[in-house]
Each structure stands twice: as structure tokens, then as C-alpha cells.
Backbone as a chain_set.jsonl record, in Angstrom:
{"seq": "XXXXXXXXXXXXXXXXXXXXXXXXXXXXXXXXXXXXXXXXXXXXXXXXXXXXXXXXXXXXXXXXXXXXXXXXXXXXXXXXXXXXXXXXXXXXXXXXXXXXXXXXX", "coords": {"N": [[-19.647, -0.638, 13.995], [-18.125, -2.826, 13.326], [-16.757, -3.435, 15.64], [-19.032, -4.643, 17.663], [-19.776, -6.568, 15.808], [-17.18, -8.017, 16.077], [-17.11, -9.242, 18.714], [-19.277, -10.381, 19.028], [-19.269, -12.273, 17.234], [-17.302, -14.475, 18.65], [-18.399, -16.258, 19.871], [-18.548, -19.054, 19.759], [-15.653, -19.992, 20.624], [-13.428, -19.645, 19.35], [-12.855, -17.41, 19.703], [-10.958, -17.383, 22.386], [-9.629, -20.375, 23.474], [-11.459, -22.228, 23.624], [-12.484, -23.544, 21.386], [-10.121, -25.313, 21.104], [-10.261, -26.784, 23.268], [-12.353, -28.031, 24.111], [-12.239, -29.504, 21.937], [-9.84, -31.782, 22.544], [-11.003, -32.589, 24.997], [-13.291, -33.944, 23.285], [-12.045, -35.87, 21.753], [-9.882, -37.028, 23.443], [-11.474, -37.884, 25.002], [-10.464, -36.544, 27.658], [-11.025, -34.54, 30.866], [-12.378, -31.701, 31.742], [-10.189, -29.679, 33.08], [-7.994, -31.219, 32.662], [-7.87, -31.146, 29.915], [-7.513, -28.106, 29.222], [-5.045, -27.903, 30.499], [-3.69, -29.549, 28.739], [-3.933, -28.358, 26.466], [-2.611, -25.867, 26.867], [0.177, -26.295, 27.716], [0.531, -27.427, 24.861], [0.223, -25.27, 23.347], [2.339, -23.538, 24.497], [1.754, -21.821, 26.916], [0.108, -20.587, 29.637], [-2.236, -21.881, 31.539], [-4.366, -20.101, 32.286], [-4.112, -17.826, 30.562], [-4.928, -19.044, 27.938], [-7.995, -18.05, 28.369], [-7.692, -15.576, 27.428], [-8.236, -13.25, 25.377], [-6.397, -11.443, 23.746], [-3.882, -13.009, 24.49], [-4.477, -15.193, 23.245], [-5.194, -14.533, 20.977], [-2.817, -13.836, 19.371], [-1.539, -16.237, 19.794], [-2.689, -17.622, 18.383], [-2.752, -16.698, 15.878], [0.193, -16.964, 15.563], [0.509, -19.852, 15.618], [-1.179, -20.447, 13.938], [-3.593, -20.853, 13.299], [-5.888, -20.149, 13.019], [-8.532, -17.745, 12.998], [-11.188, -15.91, 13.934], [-11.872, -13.539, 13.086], [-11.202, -12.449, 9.829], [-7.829, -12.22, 8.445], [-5.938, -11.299, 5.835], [-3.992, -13.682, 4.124], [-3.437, -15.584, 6.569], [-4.436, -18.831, 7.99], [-7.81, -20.592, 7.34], [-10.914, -22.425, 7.406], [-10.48, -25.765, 6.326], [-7.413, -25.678, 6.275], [-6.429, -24.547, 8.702], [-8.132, -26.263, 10.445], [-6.033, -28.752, 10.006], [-3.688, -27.267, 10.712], [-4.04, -27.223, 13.38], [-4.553, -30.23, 14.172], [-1.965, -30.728, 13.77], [-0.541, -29.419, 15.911], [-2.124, -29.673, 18.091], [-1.298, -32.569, 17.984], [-3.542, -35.149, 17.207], [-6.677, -36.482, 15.408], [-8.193, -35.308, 13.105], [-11.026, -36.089, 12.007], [-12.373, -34.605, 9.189], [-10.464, -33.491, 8.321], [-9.42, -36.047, 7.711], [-10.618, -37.19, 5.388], [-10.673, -35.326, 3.672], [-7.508, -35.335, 3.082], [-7.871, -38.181, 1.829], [-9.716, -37.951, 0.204], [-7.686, -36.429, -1.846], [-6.004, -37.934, -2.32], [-3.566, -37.922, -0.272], [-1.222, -38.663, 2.189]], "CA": [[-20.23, -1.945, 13.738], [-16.952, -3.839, 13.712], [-16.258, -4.259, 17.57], [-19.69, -5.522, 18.05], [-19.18, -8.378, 15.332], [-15.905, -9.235, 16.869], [-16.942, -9.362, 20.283], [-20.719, -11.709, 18.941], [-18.841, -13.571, 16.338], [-16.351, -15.201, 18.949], [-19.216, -16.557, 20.789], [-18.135, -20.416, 19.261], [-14.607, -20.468, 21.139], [-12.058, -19.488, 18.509], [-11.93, -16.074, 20.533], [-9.656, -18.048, 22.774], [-9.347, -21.478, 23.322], [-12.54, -23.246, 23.972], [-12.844, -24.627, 20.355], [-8.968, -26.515, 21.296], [-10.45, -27.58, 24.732], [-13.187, -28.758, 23.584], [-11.577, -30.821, 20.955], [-9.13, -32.687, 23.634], [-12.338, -33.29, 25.796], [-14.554, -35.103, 22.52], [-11.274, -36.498, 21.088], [-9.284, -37.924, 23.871], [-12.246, -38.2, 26.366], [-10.201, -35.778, 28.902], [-11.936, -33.954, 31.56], [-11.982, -30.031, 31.746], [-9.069, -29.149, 33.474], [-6.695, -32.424, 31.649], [-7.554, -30.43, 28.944], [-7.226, -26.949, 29.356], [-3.229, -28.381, 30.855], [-2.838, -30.017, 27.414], [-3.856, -27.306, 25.586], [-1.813, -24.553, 27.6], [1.541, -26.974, 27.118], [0.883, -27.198, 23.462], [0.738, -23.898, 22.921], [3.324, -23.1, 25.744], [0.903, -20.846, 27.559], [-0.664, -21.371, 31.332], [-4.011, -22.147, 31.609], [-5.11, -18.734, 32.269], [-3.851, -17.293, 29.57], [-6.052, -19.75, 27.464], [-9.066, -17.127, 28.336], [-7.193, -13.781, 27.278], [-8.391, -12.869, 24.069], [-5.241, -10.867, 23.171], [-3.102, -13.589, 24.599], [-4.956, -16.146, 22.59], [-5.348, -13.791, 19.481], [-1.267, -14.114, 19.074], [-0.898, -17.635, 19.494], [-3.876, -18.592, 16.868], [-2.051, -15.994, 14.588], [1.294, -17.678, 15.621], [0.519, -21.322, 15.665], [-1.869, -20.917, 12.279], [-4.744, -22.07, 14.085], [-7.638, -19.749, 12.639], [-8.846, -16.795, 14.071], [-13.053, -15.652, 14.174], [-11.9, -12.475, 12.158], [-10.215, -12.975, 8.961], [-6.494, -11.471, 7.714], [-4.927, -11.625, 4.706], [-3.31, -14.597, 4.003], [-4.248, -16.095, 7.502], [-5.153, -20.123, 7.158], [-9.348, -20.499, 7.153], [-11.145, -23.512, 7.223], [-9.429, -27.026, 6.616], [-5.978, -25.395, 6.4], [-6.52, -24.294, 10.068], [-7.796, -27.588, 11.113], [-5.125, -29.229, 9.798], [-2.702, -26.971, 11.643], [-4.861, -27.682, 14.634], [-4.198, -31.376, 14.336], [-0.401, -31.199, 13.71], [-0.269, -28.659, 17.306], [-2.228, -31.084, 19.313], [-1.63, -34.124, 18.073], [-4.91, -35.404, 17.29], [-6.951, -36.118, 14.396], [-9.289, -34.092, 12.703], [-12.413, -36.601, 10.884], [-12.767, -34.198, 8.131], [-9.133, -33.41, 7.419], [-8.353, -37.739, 6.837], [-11.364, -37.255, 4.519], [-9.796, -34.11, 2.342], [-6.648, -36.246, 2.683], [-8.242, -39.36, 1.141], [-9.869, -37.568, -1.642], [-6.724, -35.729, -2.624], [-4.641, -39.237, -2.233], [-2.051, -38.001, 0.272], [-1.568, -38.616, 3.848]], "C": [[-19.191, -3.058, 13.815], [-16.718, -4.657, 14.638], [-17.825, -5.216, 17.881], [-19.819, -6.809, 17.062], [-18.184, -8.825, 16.225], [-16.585, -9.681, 18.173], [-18.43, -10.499, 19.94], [-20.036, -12.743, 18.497], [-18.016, -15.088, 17.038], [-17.279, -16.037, 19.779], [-18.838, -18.235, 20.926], [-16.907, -20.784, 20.161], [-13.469, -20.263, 20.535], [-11.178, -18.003, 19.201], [-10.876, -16.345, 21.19], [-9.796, -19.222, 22.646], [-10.045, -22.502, 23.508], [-12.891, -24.162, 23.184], [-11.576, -25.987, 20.175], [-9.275, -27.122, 22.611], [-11.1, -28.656, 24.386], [-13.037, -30.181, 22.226], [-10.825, -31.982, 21.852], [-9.859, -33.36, 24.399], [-13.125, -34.764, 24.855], [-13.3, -36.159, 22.12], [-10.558, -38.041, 21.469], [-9.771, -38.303, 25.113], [-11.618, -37.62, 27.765], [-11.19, -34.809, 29.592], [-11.002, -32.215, 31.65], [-10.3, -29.522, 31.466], [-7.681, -30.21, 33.007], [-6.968, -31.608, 30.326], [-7.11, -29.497, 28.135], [-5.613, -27.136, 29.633], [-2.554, -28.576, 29.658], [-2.533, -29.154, 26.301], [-2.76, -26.005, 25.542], [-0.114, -25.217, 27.17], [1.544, -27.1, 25.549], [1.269, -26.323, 23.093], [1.949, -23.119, 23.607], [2.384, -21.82, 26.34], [0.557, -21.505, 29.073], [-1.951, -21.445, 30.926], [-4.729, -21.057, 31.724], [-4.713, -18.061, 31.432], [-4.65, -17.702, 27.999], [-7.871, -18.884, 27.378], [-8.685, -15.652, 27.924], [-7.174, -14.092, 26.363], [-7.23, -12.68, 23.353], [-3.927, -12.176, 23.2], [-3.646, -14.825, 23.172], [-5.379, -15.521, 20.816], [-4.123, -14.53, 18.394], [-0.933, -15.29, 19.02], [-1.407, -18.528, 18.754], [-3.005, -18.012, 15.933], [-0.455, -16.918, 14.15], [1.102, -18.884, 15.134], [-0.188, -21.362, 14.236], [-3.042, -21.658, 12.873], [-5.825, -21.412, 13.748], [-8.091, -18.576, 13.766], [-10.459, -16.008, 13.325], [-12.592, -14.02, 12.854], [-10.973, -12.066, 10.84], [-8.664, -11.675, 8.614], [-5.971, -11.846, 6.894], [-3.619, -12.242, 4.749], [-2.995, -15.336, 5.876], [-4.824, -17.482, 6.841], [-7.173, -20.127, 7.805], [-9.581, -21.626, 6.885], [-10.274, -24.788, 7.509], [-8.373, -27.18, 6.828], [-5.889, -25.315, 7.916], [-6.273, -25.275, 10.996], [-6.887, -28.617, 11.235], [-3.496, -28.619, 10.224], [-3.253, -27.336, 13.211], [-4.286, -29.519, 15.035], [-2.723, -31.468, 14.411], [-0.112, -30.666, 15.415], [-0.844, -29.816, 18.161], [-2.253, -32.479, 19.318], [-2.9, -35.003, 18.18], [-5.359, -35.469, 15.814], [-7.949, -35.864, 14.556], [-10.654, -35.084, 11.666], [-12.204, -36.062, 9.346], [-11.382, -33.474, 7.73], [-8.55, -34.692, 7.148], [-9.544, -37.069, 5.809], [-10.92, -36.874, 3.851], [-8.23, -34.875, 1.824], [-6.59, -37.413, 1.824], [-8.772, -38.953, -0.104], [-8.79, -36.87, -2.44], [-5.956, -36.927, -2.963], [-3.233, -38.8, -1.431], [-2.28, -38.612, 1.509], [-0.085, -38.277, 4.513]], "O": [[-19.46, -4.13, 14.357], [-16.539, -5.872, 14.711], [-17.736, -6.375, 18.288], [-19.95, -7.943, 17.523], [-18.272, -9.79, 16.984], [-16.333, -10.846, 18.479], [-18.548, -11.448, 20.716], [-20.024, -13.863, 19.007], [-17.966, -16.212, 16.54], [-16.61, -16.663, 20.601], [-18.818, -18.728, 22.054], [-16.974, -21.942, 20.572], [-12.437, -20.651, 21.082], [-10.013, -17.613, 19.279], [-9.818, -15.796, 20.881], [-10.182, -19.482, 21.506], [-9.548, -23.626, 23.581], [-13.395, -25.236, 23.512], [-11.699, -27.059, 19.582], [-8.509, -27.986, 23.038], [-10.73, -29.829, 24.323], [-13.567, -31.244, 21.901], [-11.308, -33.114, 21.804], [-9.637, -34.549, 24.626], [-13.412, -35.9, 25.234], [-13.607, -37.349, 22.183], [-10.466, -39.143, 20.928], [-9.146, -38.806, 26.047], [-12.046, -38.024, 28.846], [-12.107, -34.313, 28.936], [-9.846, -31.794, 31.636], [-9.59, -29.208, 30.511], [-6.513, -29.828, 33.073], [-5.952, -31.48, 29.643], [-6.598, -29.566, 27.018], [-4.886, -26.451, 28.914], [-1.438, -28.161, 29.343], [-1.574, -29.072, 25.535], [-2.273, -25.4, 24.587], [0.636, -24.614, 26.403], [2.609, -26.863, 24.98], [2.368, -26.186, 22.556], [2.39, -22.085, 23.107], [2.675, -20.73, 25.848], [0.739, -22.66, 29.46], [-2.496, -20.98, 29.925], [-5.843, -21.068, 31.202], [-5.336, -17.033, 31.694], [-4.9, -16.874, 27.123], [-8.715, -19.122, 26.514], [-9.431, -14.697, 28.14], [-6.442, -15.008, 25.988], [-6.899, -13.462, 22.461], [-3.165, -12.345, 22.249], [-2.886, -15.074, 22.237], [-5.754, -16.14, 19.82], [-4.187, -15.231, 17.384], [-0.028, -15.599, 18.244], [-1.04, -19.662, 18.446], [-2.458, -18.771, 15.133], [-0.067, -17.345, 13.063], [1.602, -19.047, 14.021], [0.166, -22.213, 13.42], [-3.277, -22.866, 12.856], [-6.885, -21.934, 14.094], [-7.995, -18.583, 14.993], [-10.512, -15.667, 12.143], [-13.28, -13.783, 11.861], [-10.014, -11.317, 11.022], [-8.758, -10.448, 8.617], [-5.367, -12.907, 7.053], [-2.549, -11.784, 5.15], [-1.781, -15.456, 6.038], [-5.41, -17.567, 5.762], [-7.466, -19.49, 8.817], [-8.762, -22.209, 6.174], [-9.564, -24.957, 8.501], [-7.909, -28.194, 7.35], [-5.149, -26.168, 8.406], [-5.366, -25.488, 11.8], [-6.804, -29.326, 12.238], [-2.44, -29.241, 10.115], [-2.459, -27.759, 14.052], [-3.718, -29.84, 16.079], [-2.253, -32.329, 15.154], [0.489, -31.445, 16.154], [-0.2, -30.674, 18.765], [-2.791, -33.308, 20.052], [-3.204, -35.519, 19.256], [-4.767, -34.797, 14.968], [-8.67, -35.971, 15.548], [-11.086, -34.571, 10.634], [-11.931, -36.827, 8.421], [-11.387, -32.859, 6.664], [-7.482, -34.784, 6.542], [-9.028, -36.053, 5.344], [-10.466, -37.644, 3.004], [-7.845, -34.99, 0.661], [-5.589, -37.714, 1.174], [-8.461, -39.394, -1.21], [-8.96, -36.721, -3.65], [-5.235, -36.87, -3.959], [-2.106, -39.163, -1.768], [-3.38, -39.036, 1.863], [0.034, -38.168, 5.734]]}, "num_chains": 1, "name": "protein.A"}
């Protein structure tokens, strides 16, 4: 029962990198492939490597970016996003918010 969660659950984009494409696309209004470039240089990866699960497993685990199947002590949720924003430079809506109600920035 395991493998077929993993393999439904990733259906969103966290499997590899569609949920950081997709952010660069709504964020900074780039098109596909300006994005997929930006993304691949953030992470130091190529662009095809961006679709390899395994490749893209290691560099969510690495970078702290959240990964579809949880591990102990692994960031989750806002922690994630908020590594998400520091990697691509970008902000996150609902991490100024958590920022503003805590009083930091």
C-alpha cells in the first residue's frame, strides 16, 4: 500500500519540481521554459533533471524544500515555504502573513 500512495500522492508537483515552476510562472509572470531555467539554476540542476523523481527527491531533502512523503524532522508546511522563498528568491503571501503575526521579518 505504500508505493501506491507515493506514486498518487505526488500527483500536486512536489514529486519533482512542478510546484517550484509553477510558482516562478504565477509569481514572476515567466513562461514555461524561463522557468523551468530558473528553477534548474537555483537548485544547480539542468532542466531535465527537474522531472527525475530521485534527482528531485535529494535536492527537496537537500535544499529543505518539503517532500509529498514525510521524514523525521524534515521541514512541512510554512517552514518549507519559507525555505522555498529564501532558494528562489520570491515571496511567499502566506509566509509575510505568519511573519506579521509573529512581528518579525
Amino acid at each position: 500500500m505504500s508505493i501506491p500512495h507515493y506514486v498518487t500522492s505526488g500527483m500536486g508537483g512536489m514529486r519533482t519540481a512542478g510546484d517550484l515552476v509553477a510558482r516562478m510562472e504565477f509569481s514572476k509572470g515567466m513562461k514555461i521554459n524561463d522557468a523551468k531555467a530558473y528553477v534548474a539554476k537555483k537548485l544547480g540542476l539542468t532542466v531535465e533533471d527537474l522531472a527525475d523523481v530521485t534527482v528531485m527527491r535529494e535536492a527537496r531533502e537537500l535544499q529543505k524544500l518539503g517532500l509529498v512523503t514525510g521524514m523525521p524532522g524534515a521541514p512541512r508546511g510554512i517552514v518549507a515555504k519559507m525555505n522555498i522563498e529564501k532558494v528562489l528568491d520570491i515571496k511567499i503571501n502566506s509566509c509575510e502573513v505568519i511573519r506579521q503575526q509573529l512581528g518579525i521579518n
